[in-house]
C-alpha positions, 0 to 999 in steps of 0.5 A: 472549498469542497473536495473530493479525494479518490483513492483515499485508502492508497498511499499518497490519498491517505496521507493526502486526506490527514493533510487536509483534514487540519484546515477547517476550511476544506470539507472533504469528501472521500470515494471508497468502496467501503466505509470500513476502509477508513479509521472510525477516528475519522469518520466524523471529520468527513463525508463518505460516499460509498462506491465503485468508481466504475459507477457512473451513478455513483460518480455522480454522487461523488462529483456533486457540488465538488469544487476540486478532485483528486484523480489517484484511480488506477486499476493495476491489480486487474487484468487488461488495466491500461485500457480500464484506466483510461475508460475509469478516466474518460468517465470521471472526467466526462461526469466532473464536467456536467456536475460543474467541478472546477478543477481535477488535481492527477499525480501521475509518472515521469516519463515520456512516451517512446518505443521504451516506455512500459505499459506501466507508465504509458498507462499513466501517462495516458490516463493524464492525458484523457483528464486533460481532455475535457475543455469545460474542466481545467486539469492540473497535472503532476508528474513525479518519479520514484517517491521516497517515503516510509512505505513507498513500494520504490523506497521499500524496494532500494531499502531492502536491497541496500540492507540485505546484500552487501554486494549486488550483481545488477542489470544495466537498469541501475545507471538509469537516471531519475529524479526522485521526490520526498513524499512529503514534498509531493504532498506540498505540492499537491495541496499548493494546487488547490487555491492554484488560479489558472485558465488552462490545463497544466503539466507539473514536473516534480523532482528533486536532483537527477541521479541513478538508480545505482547512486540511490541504492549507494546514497540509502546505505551510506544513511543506513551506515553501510557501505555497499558495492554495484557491479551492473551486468547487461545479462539479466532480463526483466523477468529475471530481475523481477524474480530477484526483487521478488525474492529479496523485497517485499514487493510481489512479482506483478508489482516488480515486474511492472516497475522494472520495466519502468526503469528502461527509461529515463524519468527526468523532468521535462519542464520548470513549471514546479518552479514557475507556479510554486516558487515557494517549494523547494524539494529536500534532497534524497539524503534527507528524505531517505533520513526521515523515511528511516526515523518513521519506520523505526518510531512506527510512524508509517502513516500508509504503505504501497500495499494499503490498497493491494490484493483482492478486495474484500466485500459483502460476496465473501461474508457468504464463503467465511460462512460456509467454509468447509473445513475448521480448525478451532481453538477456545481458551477461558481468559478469565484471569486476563482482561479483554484488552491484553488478550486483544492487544496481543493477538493484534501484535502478531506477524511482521518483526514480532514474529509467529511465536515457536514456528517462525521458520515454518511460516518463513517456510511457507513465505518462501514457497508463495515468493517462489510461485509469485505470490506475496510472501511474508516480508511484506510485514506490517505497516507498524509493530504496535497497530493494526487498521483494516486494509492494513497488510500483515505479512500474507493476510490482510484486515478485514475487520477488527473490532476493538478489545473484541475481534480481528478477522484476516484473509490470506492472500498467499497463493492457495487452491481456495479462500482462507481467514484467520479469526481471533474474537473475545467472546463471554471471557473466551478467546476463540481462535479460528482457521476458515478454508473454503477450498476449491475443486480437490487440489483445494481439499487435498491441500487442506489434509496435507497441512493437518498435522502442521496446523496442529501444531502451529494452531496450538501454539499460537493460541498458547502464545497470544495468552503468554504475551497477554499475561506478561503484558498484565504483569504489573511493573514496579519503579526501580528503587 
């Protein structure tokens, strides 16, 4: 069988793919901007086409001779998405029916359309319905609600709450019920669909038991042995708990706000047809789900995060700004007694739980002031403490590149009047520690001299502590007598 994943650097795609790369009968083909996006160790494994989705000549390429699809495109981090999703759609599945696919598997939201749904969910479910549209192409489509699994943006979210604050004042949003899933579970599903037989389009209900919001909150920290305690208010509007979550999770405003107008109405399942076409399912309860989402991000298992696929995109324009940025602040240091490996294993360590050496509060400073205007801030962290890929999410940069025992590039993506990278690269027994800024208009210039003596001081430590982490990392270990 033939198959094409989308969205395969996206929270359920990735995950998806490792899952259907272990059967040697499947040949997958991924659609991605760019080839980088996916780890060298799996590039042998699958083909890619390399593209904008946006592109019909390129859906094309991507579409040929494909027996079954997986749609999980959504433009969310772009201006006016609603109505871009459903024009990405209509083109897909338009092009999916001339190149003779068989079937298009879409994971959408729970949710029925009424004078409450968000333009989150409508957009979501409008886009279901224009898969479901072309009748020469059979649609299979799920609907699922809030998806607990380790690096989940709705689990991070009720996670993070249910850690940090042992009493919460709450909008009336929190007796919302819905029914949650286990990735895992969604996962299942999702792959049962593939061998699925069936002569017309499908809507798929998927869910565990119903509950609100306020239970899953309760529920996450009694598996975390906490007790905590809830007391919703009718006082507090959408964009005062989008400023709230904001500040006390890792989720961003933009990304809070359109989950918090979710959460106006009930997401339950509308129909048994889960139970109908896959008897053989049976979905773990919330308690076990949260159970093994808590074990992964302990034992750095996360496999993908919420924001895998967030921000601005890095591509091919930017090469020419990290090239001409304006202003530098460089820092080199022989690395002669140390081997390439230590040195880049420590640099590659940096952020996240590990931390930023002497000047912790002073990034945690800057994290807070970005949350406050907006921005992403620094709980974000990473993806796992002992590994780095590109794309990968580091507190307020992103990957770009990293070359092995060589090179890691990152982009910022707080809020700054201009672009800025962080480069570290092993070069001739040096370690060459870069800061890029390319500003823009005189706020951009002025911003860059007001932090001169604050990246001295941060720069130079840093480089200070990558090579100490390095040398304590060489030290050799003796078995205890």
């Amino acid at each position: 069988m033939h198959v094409l994943l989308t969205g395969v650097t996206g929270y359920i795609g990735r995950r998806l793919m490792l899952a259907l790369m272990q059967n040697p009968d499947i040949k997958i083909r991924v659609l991605v901007r760019h080839k980088q996006s996916i780890s060298g160790e799996f590039r042998d494994d699958i083909e890619i086409c390399e593209g904008d989705a946006k592109d019909p000549q390129t859906l094309r390429a991507a579409l040929k001779n494909i027996d079954v699809a997986y749609y999980f495109l959504h433009s969310l981090n772009e201006s006016n998405y609603k109505q871009k999703d459903k024009q990405l759609a209509q083109s897909f599945i338009d092009i999916a029916a001339t190149c003779k696919v068989k079937k298009v598997i879409y994971l959408g939201g729970l949710g029925v359309k009424n004078a409450n749904t968000s333009e989150h969910l409508l957009s979501r479910l409008e886009t279901g319905e224009v898969l479901s549209s072309n009748a020469h192409i059979k649609t299979v489509w799920f609907r699922a609600g809030v998806v607990i699994g380790s690096g989940s943006a709705s689990f991070e979210i009720i996670r993070h709450l249910a850690e940090k604050l042992p009493l919460m004042i709450t909008p009336k949003w929190v007796a919302t019920l819905a029914q949650p899933i286990g990735v895992d579970d969604v996962l299942s599903y999702l792959i049962a669909a593939l061998p699925l037989e069936t002569d017309k389009n499908l809507i798929i209900d998927i869910g565990s038991q119903q509950m609100s919001y306020k239970d899953m909150m309760i529920q996450t920290a009694s598996v975390l042995g906490l007790k905590r305690y809830i007391f919703p208010v009718p006082l507090m509007s959408i964009n005062l708990s989008s400023y709230w979550l904001n500040l006390f999770t890792p989720v961003p405003f933009k990304v809070a706000k359109a989950l918090i107008e979710g959460l106006k109405s009930e997401v339950t399942v509308q129909n048994d047809n889960a139970k109908k076409y896959f008897p053989n399912i049976h979905p773990q309860s919330y308690k076990k789900a949260v159970k093994k989402a808590i074990f992964q991000i302990k034992e750095n298992q996360v496999i993908s995060r919420w924001n895998d696929n967030a921000g601005k995109i890095w591509d091919r324009d930017h090469e020419k700004e990290f090239a001409n940025a304006l202003f530098m602040d460089r820092k080199v240091r022989n690395i002669d007694n140390l081997s390439n490996k230590e040195v880049f294993d420590s640099f590659t360590a940096i952020g996240g739980e590990n931390g930023w050496f002497d000047y912790d509060f002073l990034w945690e400073i800057r994290g807070i002031m970005d949350k406050m205007m907006g921005g992403v801030g620094l709980k974000r962290g990473r993806r796992s403490e002992c590994d780095l890929r590109i794309s990968d999410c580091l507190d307020f940069w992103r990957v770009i590149d990293i070359k092995k025992d060589e090179r890691l590039l990152l982009y910022a993506q707080m809020i700054v009047p201009g672009n800025a990278w962080l480069e570290f690269k092993i070069k001739d027994k040096k370690l060459i520690q870069s800061a890029y800024f390319y500003p823009k208009g005189i706020w951009g210039r002025l911003y860059w001299y007001a932090l001169i003596p604050i990246h001295w001081l941060v720069f130079n430590n840093m480089i200070e502590g990558i090579l100490k982490r390095a040398q304590i990392r060489q030290r050799p270990t003796f078995p205890s007598q």
